[in-house]
C-alpha positions in Angstrom: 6.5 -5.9 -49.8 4.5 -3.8 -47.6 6.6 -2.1 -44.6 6.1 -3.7 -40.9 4.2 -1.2 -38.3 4.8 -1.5 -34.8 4.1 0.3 -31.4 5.7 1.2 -28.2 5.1 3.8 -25.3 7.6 6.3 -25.1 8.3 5.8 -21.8 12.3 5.6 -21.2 12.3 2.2 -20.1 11.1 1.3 -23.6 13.9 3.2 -25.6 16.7 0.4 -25.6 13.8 -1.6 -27.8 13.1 1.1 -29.8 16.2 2.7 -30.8 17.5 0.4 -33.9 13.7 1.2 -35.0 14.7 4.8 -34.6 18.6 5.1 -35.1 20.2 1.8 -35.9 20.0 -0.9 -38.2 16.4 -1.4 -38.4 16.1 2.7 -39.1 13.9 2.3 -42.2 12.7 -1.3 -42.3 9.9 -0.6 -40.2 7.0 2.4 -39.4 7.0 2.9 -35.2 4.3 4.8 -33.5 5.2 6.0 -30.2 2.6 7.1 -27.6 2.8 8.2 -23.9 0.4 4.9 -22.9 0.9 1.9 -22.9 -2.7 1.3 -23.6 -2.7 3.1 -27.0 -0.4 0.1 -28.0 -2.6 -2.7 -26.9 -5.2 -0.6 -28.8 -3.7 -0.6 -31.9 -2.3 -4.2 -31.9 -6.1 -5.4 -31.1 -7.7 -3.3 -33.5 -5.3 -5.0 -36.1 -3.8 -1.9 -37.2 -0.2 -2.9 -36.2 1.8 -5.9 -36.9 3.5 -6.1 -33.4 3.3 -3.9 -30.4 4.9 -3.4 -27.0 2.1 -3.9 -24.8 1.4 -4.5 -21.4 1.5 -8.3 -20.3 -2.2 -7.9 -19.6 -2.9 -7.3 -22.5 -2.6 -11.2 -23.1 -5.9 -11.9 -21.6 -8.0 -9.7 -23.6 -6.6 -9.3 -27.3 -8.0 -12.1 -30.1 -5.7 -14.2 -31.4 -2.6 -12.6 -29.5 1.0 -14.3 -29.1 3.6 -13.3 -27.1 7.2 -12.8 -28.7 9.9 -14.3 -26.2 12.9 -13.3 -25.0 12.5 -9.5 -25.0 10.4 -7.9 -21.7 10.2 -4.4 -19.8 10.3 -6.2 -16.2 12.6 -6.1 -13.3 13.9 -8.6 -11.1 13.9 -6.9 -7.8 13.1 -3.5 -8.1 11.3 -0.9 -11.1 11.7 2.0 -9.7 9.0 3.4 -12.7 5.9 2.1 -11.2 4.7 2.9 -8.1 2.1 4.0 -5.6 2.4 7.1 -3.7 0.9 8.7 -0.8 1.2 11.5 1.4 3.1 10.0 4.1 0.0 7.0 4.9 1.1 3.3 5.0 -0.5 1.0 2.8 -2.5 -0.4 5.3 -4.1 2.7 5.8 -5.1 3.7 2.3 -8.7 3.6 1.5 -9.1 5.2 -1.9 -6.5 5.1 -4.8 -6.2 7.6 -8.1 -5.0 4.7 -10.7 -3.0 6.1 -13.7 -4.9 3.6 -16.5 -2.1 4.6 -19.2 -1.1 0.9 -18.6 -3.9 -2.3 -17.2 -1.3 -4.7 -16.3 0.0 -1.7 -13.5 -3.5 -1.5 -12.7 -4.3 -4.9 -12.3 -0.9 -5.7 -9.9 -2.0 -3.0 -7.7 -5.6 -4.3 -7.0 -3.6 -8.0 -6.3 -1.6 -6.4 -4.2 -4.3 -4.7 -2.1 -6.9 -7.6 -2.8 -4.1 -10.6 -1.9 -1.5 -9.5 0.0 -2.8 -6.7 1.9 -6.2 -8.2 2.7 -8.9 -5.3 2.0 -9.6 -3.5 -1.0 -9.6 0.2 -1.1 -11.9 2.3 -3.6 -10.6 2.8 -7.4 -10.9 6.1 -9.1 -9.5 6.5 -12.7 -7.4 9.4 -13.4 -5.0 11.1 -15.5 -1.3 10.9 -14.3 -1.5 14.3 -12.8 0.2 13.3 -8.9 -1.5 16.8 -7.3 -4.8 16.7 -8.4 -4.9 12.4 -7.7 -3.5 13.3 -4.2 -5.9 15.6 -3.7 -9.0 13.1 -4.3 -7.2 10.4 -3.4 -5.4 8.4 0.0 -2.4 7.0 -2.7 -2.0 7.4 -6.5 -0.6 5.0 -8.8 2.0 5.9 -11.4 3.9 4.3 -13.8 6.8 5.1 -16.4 8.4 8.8 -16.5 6.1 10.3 -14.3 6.2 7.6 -11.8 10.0 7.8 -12.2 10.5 11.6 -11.5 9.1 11.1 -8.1 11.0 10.7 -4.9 10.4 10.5 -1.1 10.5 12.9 1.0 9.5 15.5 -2.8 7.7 15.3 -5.7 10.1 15.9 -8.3 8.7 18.7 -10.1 5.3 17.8 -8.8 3.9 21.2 -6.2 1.9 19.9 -3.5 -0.3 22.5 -1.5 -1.8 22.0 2.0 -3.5 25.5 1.3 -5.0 27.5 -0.6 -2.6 29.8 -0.4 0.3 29.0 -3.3 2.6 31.2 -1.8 2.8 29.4 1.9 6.1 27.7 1.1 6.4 26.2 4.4 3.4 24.1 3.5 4.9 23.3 0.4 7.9 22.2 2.3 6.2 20.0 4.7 4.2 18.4 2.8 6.7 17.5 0.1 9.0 16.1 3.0 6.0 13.7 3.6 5.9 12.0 0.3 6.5 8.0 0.4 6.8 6.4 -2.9 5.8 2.3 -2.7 7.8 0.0 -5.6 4.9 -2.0 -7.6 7.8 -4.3 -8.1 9.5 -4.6 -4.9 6.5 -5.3 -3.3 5.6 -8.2 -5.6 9.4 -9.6 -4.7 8.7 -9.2 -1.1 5.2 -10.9 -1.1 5.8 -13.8 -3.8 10.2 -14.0 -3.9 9.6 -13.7 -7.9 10.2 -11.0 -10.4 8.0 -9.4 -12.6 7.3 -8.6 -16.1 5.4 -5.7 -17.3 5.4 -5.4 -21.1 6.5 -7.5 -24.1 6.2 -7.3 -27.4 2.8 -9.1 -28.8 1.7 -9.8 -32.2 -1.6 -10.9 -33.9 0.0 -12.5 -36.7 1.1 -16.2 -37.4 4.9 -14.9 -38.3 7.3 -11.9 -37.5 9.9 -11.5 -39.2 11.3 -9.0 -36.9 14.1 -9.5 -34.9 13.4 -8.0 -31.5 16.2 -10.2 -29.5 19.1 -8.5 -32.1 16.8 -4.7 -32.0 16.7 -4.9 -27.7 21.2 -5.7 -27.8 21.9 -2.9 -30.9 19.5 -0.8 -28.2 21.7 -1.7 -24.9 24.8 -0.9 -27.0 24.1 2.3 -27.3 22.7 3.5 -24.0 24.8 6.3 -23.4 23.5 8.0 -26.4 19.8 7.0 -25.0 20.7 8.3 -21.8 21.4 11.6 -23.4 18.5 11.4 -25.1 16.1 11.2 -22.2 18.3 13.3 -19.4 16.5 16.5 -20.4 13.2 15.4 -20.1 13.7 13.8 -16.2 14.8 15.4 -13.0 17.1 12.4 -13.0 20.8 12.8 -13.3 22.6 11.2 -16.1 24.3 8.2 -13.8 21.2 8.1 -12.0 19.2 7.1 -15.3 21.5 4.9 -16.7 21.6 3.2 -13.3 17.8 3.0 -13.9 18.2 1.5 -17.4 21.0 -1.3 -16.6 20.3 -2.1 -13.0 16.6 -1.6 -12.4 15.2 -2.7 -15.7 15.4 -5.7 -17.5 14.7 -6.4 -20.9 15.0 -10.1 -20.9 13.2 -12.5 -19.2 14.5 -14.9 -16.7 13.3 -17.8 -14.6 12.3 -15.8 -11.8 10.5 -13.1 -13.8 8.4 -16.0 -16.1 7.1 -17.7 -13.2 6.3 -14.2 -11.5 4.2 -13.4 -14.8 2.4 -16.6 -14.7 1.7 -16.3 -10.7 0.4 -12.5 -11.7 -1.6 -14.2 -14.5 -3.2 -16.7 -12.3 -3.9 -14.1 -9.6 -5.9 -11.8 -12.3 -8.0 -15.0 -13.1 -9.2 -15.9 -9.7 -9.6 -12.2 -9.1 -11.9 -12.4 -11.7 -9.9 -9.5 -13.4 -9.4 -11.8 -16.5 -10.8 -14.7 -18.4 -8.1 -16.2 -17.7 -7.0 -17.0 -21.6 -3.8 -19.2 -21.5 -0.6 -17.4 -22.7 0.3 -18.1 -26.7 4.2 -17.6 -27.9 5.0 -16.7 -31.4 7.1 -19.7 -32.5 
């Protein structure tokens, strides 16, 4: 029997889903590719090349054929922390061009809503690599999302330099400038415009059966997030407590009312926006 292949960014938001792929009882049963983007995911998955894939919720409206697998998510309920926009100091309302990080569409997509919907103008898009310096310094706001979003704070830049000069060494500059960061939740702000939570990935297949369990994977994974935690604390500027806060508070991996009828609003939204085609939403029975 030939061995499942899945996908998932390597994000730390995604590592309770992935770790009885990688340590635990599914260690073995199934081949994972991990990838910085989400994107590469929702690549493979529509080019057929995987048999499920953690993808952005996007991803729904332009794969072939494409299912959702229910009860397992990367959303939040009030706040993400992970994905956000960030300027040098500016409101929102006075943004006017915007560095988008495409590693993941649905991210994308709920920031144009936001500006399009809630906001009520629409600012000028430039792709770019999640580098925050060099989208800062082309840009009014850049939009982040996963580790590097999460590294960033207000008032700095994590481990992010930002120059007002062109001299590197003027470290006053440094130190204004980082004190005039402001970091925008993706999430929060969805909450505060629509009173619903959000989901941003799920797992997605192309096939008419899985026989994966992702529900039993996504518990073994949250049963063992001190060892995740330790995993991932090296990487981040976050403090261990800080990250597991992150993991059990701000993230959640399982889809409730308020976060289904946020995804469908979002959904809806990216239709009349004419960011979709507005394909309706297929669950793998």
């Amino acid at each position: 029997m030939k061995t499942p292949r899945i996908s998932a960014s390597s994000y730390s938001n995604t590592a309770p889903l992935v770790w009885s792929f990688l340590y635990g009882a599914n260690h073995g049963k199934v081949e994972i590719i991990l990838d910085n983007a989400p994107a590469r995911s929702s690549e493979l998955l529509s080019q057929g090349r995987v048999d499920a894939a953690l993808v952005p919720v996007i991803a729904s409206q332009f794969i072939e054929g494409v299912k959702l697998i229910p009860n397992v998510c990367v959303g939040a309920k009030e706040r993400v922390r992970s994905v956000c926009l960030v300027t040098r100091g500016a409101g929102l309302e006075d943004v006017r061009s915007v560095s988008l990080d495409t590693s993941s569409r649905t991210s994308v997509v709920l920031t144009k809503i936001i500006f399009r919907e809630f906001l009520g103008f629409e600012p000028e898009w430039r792709d770019s690599a999640p580098d925050l310096d060099a989208m800062l310094a082309e840009s009014d706001a850049a939009l982040l999302i996963g580790d590097p979003a999460l590294s960033v704070v207000e008032g700095g830049a994590g481990n992010t330099e930002f120059l007002v000069s062109s001299d590197p060494k003027d470290e006053s500059q440094i130190s204004n400038l980082r004190s005039e960061i402001r970091k925008f939740d993706l999430a929060e702000l969805w909450k505060r415009y629509t009173g619903l939570g959000f989901v941003f990935a799920m797992w997605m297949t192309t096939r008419n059966r899985c026989d994966i369990d992702f529900v039993a994977a996504k518990d073994e994974g949250l049963a063992h997030i001190d060892q995740i935690v330790a995993n991932y604390e090296p990487q981040l500027t976050l403090a261990r407590d800080e990250l597991r806060t992150y993991l059990t508070e701000y993230i959640s991996f399982e889809p409730d009312e308020s976060m289904r009828a946020g995804m469908e609003l979002y959904l809806d939204l990216a239709r009349r926006n004419g960011l979709t085609r507005g394909v309706p939403v297929s669950y793998l029975e």
